[in-house]
PyMOL commands that place a pseudoatom at each C-alpha (Angstrom):
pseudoatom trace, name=CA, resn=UNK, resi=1, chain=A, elem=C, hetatm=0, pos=[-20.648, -19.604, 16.226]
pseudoatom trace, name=CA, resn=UNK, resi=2, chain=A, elem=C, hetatm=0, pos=[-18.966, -19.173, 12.979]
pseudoatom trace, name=CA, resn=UNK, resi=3, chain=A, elem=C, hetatm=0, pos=[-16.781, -16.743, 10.567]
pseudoatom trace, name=CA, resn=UNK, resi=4, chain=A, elem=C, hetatm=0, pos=[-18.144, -16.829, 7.031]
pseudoatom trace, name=CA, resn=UNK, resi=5, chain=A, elem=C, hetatm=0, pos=[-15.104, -17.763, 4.880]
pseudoatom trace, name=CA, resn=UNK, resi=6, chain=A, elem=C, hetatm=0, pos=[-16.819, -15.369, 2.016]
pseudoatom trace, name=CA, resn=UNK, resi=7, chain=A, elem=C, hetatm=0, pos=[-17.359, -11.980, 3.580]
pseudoatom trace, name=CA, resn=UNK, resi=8, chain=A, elem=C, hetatm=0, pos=[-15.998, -12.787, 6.903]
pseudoatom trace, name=CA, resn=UNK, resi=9, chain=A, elem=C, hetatm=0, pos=[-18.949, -11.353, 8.625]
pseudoatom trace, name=CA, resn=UNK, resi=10, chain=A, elem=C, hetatm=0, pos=[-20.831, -11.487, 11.979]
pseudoatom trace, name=CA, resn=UNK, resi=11, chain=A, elem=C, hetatm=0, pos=[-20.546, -14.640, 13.864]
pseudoatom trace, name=CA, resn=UNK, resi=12, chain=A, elem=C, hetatm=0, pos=[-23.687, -16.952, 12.978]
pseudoatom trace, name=CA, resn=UNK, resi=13, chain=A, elem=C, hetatm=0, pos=[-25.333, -20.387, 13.849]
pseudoatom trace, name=CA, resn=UNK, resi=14, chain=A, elem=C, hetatm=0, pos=[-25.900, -23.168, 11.666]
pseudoatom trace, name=CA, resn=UNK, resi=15, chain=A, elem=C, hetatm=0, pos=[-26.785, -26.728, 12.253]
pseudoatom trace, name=CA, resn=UNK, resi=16, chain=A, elem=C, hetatm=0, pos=[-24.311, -28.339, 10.423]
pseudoatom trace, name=CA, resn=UNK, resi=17, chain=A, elem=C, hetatm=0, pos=[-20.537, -27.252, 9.392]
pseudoatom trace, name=CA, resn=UNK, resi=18, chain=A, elem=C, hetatm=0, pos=[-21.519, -25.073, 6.460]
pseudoatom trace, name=CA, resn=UNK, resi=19, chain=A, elem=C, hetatm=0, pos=[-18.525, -22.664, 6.100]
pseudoatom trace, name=CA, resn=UNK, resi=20, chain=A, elem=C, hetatm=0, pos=[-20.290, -19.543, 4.634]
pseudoatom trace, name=CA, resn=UNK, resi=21, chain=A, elem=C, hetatm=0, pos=[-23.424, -17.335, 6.381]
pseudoatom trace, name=CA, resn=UNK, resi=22, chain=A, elem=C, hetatm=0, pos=[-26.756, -16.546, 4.808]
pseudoatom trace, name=CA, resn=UNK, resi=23, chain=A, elem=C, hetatm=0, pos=[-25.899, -14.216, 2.724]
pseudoatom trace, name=CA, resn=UNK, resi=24, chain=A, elem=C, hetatm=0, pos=[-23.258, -15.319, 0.841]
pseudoatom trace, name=CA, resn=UNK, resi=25, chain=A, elem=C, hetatm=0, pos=[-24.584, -19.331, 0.353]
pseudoatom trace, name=CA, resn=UNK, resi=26, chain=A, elem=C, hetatm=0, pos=[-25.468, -19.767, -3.230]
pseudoatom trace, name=CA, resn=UNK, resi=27, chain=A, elem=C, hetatm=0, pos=[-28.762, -22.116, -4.103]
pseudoatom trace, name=CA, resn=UNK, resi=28, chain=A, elem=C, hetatm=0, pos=[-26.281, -24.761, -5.550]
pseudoatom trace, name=CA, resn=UNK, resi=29, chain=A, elem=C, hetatm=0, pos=[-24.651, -25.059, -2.171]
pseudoatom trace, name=CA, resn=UNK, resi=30, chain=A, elem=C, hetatm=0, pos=[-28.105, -25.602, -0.791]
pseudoatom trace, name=CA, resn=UNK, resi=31, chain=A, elem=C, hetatm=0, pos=[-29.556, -28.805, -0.101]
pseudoatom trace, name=CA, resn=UNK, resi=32, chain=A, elem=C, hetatm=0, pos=[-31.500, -29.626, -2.961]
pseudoatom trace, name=CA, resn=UNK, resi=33, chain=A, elem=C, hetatm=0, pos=[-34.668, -31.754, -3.613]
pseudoatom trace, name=CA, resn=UNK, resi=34, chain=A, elem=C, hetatm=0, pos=[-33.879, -35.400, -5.047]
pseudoatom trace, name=CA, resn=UNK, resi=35, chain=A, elem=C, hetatm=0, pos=[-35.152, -35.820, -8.557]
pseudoatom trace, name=CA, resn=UNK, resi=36, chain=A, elem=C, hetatm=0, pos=[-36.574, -39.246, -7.396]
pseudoatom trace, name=CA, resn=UNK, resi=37, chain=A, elem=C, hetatm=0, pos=[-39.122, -37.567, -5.035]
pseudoatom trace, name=CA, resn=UNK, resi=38, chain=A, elem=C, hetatm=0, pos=[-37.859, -39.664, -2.090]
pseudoatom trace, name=CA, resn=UNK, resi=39, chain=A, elem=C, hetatm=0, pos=[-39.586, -37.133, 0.951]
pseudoatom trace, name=CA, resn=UNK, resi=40, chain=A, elem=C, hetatm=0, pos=[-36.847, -35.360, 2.634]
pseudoatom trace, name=CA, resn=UNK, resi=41, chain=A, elem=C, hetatm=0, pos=[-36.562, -35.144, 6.001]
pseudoatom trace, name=CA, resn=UNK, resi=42, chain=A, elem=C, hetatm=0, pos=[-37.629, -31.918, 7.292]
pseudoatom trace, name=CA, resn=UNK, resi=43, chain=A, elem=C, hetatm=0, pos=[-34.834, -30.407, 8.651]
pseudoatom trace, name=CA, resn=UNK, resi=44, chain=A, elem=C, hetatm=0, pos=[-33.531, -30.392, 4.923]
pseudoatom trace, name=CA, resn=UNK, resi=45, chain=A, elem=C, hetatm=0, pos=[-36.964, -28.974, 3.763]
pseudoatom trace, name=CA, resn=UNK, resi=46, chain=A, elem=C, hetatm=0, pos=[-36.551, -25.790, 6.478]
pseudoatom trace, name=CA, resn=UNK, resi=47, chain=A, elem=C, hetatm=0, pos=[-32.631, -25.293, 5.186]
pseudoatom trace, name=CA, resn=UNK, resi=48, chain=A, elem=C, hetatm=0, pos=[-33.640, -25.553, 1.636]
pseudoatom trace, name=CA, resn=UNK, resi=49, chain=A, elem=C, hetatm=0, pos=[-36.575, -22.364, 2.530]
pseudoatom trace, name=CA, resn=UNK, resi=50, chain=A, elem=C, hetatm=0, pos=[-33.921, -20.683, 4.379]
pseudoatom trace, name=CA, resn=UNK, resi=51, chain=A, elem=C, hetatm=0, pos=[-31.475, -20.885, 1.395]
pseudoatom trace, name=CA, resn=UNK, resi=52, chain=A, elem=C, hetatm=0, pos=[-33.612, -19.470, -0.773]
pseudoatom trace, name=CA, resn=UNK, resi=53, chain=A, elem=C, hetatm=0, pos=[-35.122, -16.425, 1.679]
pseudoatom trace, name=CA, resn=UNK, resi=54, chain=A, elem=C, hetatm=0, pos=[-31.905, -15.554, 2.690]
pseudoatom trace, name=CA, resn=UNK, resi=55, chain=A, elem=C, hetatm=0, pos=[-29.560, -16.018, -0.609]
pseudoatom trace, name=CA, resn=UNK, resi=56, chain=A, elem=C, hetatm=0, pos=[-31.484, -16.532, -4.497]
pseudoatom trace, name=CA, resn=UNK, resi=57, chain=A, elem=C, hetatm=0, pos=[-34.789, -14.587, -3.560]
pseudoatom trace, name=CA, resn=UNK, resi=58, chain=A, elem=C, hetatm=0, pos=[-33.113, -11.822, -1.450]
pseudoatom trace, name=CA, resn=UNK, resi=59, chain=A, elem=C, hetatm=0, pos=[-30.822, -10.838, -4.439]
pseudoatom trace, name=CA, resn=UNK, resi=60, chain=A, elem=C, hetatm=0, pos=[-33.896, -11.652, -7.094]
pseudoatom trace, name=CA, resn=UNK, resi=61, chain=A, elem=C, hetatm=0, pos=[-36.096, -8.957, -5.200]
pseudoatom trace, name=CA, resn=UNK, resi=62, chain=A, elem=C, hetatm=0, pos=[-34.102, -7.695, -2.929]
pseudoatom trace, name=CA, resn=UNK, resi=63, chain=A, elem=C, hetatm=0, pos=[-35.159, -7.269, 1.164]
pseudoatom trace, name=CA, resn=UNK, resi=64, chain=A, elem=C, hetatm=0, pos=[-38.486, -9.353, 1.898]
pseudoatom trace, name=CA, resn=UNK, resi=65, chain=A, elem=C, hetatm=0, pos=[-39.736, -6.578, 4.270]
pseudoatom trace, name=CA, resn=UNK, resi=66, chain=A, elem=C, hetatm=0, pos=[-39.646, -4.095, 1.457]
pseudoatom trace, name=CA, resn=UNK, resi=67, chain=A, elem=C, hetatm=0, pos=[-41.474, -6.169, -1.664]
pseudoatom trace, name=CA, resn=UNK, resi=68, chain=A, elem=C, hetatm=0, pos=[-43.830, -7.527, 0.984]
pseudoatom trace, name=CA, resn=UNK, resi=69, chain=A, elem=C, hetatm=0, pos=[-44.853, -4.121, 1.679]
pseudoatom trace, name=CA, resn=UNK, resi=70, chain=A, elem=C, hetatm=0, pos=[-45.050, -3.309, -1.666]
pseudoatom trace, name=CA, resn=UNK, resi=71, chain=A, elem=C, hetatm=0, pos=[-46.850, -5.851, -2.469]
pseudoatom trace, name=CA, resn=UNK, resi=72, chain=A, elem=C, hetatm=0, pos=[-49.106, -5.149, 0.431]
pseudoatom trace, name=CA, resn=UNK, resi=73, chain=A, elem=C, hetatm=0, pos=[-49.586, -1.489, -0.844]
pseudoatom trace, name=CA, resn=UNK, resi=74, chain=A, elem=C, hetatm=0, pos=[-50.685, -2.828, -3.905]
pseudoatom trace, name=CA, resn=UNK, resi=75, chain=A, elem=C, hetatm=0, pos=[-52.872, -5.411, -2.919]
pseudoatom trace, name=CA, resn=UNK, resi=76, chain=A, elem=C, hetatm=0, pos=[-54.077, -2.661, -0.349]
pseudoatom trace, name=CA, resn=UNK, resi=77, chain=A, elem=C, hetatm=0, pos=[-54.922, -0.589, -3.407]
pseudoatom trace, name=CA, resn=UNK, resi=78, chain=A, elem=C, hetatm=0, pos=[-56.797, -3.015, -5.735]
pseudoatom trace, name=CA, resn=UNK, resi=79, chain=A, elem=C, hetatm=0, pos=[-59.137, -3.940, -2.756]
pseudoatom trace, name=CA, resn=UNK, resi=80, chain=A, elem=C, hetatm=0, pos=[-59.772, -0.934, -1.358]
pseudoatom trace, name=CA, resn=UNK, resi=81, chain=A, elem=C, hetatm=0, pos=[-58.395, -2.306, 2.275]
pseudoatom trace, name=CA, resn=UNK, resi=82, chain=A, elem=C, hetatm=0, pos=[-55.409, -1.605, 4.088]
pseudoatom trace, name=CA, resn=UNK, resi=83, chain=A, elem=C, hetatm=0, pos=[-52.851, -4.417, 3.951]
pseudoatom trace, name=CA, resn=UNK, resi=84, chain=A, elem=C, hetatm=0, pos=[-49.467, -5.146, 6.063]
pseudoatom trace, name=CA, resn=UNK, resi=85, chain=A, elem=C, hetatm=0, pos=[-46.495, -6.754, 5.073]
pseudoatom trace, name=CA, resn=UNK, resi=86, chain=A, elem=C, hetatm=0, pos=[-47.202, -9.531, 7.417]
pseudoatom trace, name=CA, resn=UNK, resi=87, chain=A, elem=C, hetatm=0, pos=[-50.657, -9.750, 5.781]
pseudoatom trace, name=CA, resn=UNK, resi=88, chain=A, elem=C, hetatm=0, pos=[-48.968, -10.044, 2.413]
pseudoatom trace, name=CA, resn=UNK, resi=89, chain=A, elem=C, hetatm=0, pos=[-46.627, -12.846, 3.651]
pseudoatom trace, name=CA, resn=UNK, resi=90, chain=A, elem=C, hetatm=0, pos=[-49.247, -14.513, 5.447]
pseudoatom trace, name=CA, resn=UNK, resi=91, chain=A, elem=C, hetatm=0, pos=[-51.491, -14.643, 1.726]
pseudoatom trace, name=CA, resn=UNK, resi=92, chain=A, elem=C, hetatm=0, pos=[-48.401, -15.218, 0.025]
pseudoatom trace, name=CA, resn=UNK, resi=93, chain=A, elem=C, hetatm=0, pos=[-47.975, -18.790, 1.595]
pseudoatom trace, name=CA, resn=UNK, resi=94, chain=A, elem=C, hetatm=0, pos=[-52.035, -19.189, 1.412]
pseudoatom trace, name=CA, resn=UNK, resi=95, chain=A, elem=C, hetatm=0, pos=[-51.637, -19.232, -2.503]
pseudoatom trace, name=CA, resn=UNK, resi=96, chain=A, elem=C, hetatm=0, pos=[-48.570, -21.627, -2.159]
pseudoatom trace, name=CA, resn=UNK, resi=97, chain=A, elem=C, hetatm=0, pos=[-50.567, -24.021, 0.490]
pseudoatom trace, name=CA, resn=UNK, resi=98, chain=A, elem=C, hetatm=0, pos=[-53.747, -23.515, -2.211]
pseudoatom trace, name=CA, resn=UNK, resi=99, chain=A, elem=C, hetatm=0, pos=[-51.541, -25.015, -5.204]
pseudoatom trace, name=CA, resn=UNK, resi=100, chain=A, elem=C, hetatm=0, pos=[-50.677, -27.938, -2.239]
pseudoatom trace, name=CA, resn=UNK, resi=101, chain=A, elem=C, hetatm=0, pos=[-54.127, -28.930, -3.171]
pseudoatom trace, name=CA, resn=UNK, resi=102, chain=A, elem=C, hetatm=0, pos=[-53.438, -28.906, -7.314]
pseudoatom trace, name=CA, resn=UNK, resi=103, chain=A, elem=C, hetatm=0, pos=[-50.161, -30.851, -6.599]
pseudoatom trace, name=CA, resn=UNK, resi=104, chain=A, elem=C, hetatm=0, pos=[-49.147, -32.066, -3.167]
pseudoatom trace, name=CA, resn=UNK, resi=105, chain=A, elem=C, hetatm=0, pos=[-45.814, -33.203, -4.484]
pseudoatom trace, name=CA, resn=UNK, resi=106, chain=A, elem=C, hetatm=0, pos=[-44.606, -30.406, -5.729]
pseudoatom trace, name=CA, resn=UNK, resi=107, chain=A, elem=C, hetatm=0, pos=[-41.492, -29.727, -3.637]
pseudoatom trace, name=CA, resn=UNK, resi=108, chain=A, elem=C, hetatm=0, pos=[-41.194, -25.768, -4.529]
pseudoatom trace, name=CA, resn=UNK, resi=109, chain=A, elem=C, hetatm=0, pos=[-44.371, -24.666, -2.989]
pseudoatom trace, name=CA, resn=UNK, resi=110, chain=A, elem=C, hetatm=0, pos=[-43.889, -26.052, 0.450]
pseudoatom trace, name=CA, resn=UNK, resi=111, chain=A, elem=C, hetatm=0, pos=[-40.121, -24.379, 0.758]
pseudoatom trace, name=CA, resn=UNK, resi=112, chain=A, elem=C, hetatm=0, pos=[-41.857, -21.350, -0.416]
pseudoatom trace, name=CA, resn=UNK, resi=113, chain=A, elem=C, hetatm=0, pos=[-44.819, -21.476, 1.980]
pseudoatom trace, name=CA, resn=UNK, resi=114, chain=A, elem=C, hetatm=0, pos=[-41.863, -22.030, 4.953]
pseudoatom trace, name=CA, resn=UNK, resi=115, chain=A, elem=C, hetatm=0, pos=[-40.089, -19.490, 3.711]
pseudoatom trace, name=CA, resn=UNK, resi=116, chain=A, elem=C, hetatm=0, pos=[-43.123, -16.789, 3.716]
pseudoatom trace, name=CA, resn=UNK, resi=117, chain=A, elem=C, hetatm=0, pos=[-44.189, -17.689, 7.211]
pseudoatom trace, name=CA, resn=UNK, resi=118, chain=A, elem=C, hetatm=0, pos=[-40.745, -17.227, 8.960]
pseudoatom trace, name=CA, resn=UNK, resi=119, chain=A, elem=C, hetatm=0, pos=[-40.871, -13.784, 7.111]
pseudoatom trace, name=CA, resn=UNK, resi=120, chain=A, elem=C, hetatm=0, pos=[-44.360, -13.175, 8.158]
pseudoatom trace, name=CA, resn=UNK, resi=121, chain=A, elem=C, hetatm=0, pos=[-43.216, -14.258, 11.865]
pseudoatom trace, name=CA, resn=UNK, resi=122, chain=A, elem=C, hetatm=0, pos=[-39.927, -12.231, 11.245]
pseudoatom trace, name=CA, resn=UNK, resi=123, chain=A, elem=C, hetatm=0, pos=[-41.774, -9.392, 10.524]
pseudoatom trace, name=CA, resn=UNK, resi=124, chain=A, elem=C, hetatm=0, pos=[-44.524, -9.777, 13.353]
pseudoatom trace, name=CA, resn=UNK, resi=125, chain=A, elem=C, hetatm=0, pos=[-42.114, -10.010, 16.284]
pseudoatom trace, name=CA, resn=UNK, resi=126, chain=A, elem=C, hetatm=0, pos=[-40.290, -6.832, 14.896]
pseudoatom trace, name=CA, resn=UNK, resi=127, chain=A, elem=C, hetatm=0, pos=[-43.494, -4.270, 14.516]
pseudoatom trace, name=CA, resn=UNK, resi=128, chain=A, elem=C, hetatm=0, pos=[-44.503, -2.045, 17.278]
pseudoatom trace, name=CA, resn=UNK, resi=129, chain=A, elem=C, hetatm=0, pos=[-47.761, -2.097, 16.913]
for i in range(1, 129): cmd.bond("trace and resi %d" % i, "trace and resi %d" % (i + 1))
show_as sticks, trace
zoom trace
């Protein structure tokens, strides 16, 4: 376990000796995808998706559970058919796996499709239902 040098929160885990927790990382302390396309491994792939769930999307649009569900609600609306924010995730990294098939290299969508399922998982294991 370790203090976050930033906001000296919670202890947390991390796989290597980052100094600062997920909320206070910043992208540009995230790994980052190499301009020559060389594949990275995947370990670096799942901390790059974690970096952005956790630090630049979270403060872009603030909690995933709550612009999931919106999203759901309006999805939910447009269709006629009740949607969850799981549901919404889930879709969510559909779209990004379906623009896999327009571009397979494009790094972005795969650390986005990572990121939506461990929100849609996230979000699973914490309903009631």
């Amino acid at each position: 376990m370790t203090i976050c040098q930033t906001c000296h929160g919670n202890g947390y885990l991390r796989s290597d000796d980052s100094a600062l927790c997920p909320d206070c990382i910043v992208p540009d302390e995230a790994p980052q995808p190499q301009p020559d396309h060389h594949p990275l491994p995947r370990e670096v792939a799942i901390e790059i998706a974690r970096a952005l769930i956790t630090g630049d999307r979270h403060r872009a649009y603030g909690p995933a559970e709550r612009n999931l569900q919106a999203i759901a609600d309006l999805w939910s609306f447009y269709i006629d058919t009740e949607i969850n924010a799981v549901q919404a995730a889930n879709m969510m990294a559909l779209m990004k796996i379906a623009r896999m098939k327009a571009d397979a290299k494009k790094e972005d969508n795969y650390f986005d499709a990572i990121g939506y399922l461990a929100i849609a998982y996230e979000l699973a294991q914490s309903n009631d239902d």
